[in-house]
C-alpha positions in Angstrom: 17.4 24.3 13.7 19.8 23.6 11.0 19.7 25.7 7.8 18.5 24.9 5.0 20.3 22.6 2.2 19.0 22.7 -1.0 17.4 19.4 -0.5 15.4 21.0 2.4 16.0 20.6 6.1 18.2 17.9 7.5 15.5 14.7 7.3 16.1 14.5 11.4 14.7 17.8 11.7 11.5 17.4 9.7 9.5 16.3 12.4 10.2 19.2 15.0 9.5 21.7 12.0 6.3 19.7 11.7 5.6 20.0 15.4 6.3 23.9 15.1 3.8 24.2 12.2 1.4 22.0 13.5 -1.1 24.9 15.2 -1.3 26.8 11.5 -1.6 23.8 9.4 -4.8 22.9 8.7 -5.6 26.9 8.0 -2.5 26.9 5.3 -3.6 23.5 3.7 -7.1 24.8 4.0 -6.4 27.7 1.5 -5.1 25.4 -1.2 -9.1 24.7 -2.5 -7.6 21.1 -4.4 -5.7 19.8 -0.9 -8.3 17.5 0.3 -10.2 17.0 -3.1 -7.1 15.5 -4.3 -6.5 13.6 -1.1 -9.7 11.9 -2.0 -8.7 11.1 -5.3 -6.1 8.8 -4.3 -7.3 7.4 -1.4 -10.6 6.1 -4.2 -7.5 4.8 -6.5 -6.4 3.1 -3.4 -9.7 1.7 -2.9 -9.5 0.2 0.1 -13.1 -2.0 1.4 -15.2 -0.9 3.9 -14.2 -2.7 7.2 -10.8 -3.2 6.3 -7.3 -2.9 7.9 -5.0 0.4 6.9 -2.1 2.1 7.5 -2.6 5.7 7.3 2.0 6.5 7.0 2.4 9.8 7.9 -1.0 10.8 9.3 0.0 14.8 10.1 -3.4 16.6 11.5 -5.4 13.6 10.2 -6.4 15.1 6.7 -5.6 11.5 4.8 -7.4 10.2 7.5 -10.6 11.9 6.7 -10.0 10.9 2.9 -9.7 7.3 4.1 -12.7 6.9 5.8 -14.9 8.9 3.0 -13.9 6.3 0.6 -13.8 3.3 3.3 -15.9 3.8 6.1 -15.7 1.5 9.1 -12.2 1.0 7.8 -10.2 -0.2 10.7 -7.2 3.0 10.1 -3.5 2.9 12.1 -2.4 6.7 11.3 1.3 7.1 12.0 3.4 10.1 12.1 6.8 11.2 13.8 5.4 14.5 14.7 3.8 14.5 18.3 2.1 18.0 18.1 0.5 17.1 14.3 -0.9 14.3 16.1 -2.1 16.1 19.0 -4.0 18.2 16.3 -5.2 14.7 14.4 -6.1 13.8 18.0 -8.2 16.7 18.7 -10.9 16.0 16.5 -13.6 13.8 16.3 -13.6 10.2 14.8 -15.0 6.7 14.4 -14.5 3.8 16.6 -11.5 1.8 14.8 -9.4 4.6 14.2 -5.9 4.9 16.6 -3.1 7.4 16.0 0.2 6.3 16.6 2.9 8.4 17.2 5.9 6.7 15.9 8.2 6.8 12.7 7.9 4.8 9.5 11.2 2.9 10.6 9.8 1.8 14.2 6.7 0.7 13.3 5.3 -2.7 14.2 2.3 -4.4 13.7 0.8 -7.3 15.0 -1.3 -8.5 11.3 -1.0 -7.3 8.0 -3.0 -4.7 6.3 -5.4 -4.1 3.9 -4.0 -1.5 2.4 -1.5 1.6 2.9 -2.2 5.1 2.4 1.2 7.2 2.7 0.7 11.1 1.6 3.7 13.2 1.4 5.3 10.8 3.3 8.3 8.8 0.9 9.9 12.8 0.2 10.7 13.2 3.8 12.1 9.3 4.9 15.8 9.4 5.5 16.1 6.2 3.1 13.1 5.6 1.1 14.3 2.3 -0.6 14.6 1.1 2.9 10.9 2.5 4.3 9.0 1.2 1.0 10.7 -2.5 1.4 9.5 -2.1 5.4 5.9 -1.0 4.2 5.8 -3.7 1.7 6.3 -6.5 4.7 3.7 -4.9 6.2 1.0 -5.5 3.3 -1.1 -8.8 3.4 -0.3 -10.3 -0.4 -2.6 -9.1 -2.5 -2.6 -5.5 -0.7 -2.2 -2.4 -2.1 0.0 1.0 -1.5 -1.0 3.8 -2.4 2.1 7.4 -2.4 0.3 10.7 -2.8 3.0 12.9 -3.5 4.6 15.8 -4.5 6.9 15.1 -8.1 7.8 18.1 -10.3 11.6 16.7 -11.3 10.1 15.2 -14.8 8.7 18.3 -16.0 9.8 21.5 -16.9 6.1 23.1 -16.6 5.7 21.4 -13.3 8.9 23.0 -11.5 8.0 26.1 -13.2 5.0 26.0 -11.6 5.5 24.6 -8.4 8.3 27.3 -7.8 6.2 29.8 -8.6 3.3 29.2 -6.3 5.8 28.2 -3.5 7.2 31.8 -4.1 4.4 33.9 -3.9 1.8 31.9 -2.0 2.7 28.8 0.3 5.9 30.3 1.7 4.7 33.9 2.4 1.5 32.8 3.9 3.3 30.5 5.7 5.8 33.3 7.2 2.3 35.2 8.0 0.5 32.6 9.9 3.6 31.3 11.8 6.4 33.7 12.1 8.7 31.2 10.4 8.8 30.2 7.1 11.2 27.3 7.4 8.8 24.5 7.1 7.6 25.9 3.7 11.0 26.8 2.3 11.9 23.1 3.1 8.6 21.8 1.5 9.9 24.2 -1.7 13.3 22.7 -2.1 12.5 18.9 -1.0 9.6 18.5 -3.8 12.0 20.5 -6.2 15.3 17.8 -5.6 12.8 14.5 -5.0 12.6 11.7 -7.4 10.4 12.5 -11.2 7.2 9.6 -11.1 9.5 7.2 -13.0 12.1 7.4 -10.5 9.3 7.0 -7.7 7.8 3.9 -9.5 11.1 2.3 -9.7 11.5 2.5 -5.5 7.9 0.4 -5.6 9.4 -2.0 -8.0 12.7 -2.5 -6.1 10.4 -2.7 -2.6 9.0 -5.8 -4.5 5.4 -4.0 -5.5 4.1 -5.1 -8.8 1.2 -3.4 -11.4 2.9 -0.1 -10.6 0.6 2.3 -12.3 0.4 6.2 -11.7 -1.9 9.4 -11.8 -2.3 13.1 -11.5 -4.4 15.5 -10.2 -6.7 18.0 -12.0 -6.6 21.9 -11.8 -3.2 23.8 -11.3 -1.7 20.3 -9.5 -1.9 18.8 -12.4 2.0 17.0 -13.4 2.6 18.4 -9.7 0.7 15.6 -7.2 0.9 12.4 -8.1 -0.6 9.0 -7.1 1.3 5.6 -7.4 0.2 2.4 -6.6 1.5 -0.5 -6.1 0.2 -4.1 -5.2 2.1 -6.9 -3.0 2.1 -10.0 -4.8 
């Protein structure tokens, strides 16, 4: 594995430092008590119907997933991700009829109608060309669909990085050393959030992708200014 640069890990190594991570990774996310509260959140902003088509973009161990079908159930879900052992772990548990996982990248999907609606979590951060990925996802929306990007964005706010720094210091990358041996993954989640686009930035991808009503939000508790939704709607 390549070291890191102070963007993070190479973006054609993120999915094998996925794959090595995969076993620990619900544990780790697990310990953060907002992960999947805040998960929820977005995927309600979302607000996709029950019954409908979605495109769960960068599925990992199936966590958005879950949040999907709390808000939407019998949602018909597509979860994507280029890591083969996160999905073996999405795989492993138990789900509805209408969900499929999908192990492909962003940039070779294809899909034979339009969805609903797309969920991508954490996703946009780690793309190799996010202007390119968004514009894809956008032909992928039936008009009038929606995209939701839960994400990581601390570059706007001086408190945020502050913050994010510190708990990526003495929490997230030390237990990630313990439960895995390595701490790569977590070091690269560290310097990736800290280098990625601010919110206004991140809205200005959806614009140029073609989305229109670009709105944002945050999360509550010590996230707060740290994980962001943005939405966007097709025309």
């Amino acid at each position: 594995m390549s070291p890191l640069t102070r963007n993070g890990l190479p973006r054609a190594e993120v999915p094998s430092a996925f794959d090595s991570g995969a076993a620990a990774y619900d544990r780790l996310v697990g310990a953060n008590p907002g992960y999947h509260h805040h998960l929820r959140i977005s995927a309600r902003r979302l607000g996709p119907a029950p019954g409908s088509r979605v495109l769960d973009a960068g599925c990992g161990t199936g966590a958005s997933t879950a949040a999907l079908l709390r808000v939407a159930p019998g949602a018909r879900v597509t979860a994507i991700d280029a890591s083969a052992e996160m999905l073996a772990q999405a795989r492993a548990k138990r789900w509805p009829a209408g969900v499929e996982f999908v192990h492909t990248p962003v940039e070779d999907l294809t899909a034979d109608e339009p969805f609903d609606a797309i969920f991508a979590a954490y996703l946009v951060r780690n793309l190799d060309d996010p202007d390119a990925q968004l514009a894809k996802l956008y032909g992928l929306l039936r008009p009038g669909g929606r995209i939701a990007l839960h994400e990581y964005s601390v570059r706007d706010s001086r408190r945020a990085r502050w913050v994010w720094n510190a708990v990526c210091g003495a929490v997230v990358i030390p237990l990630g050393r313990l439960a895995t041996g390595d701490a790569t993954l977590y070091r690269h989640l560290r310097r990736s959030v800290v280098a990625f686009d601010g919110v206004g930035d991140l809205c200005a991808r959806l614009t140029r992708a073609g989305f229109t009503d670009v709105r944002t939000g945050t999360m509550p508790g010590w996230s707060r200014g740290i994980v962001h939704t943005v939405l966007g709607t097709r025309p």
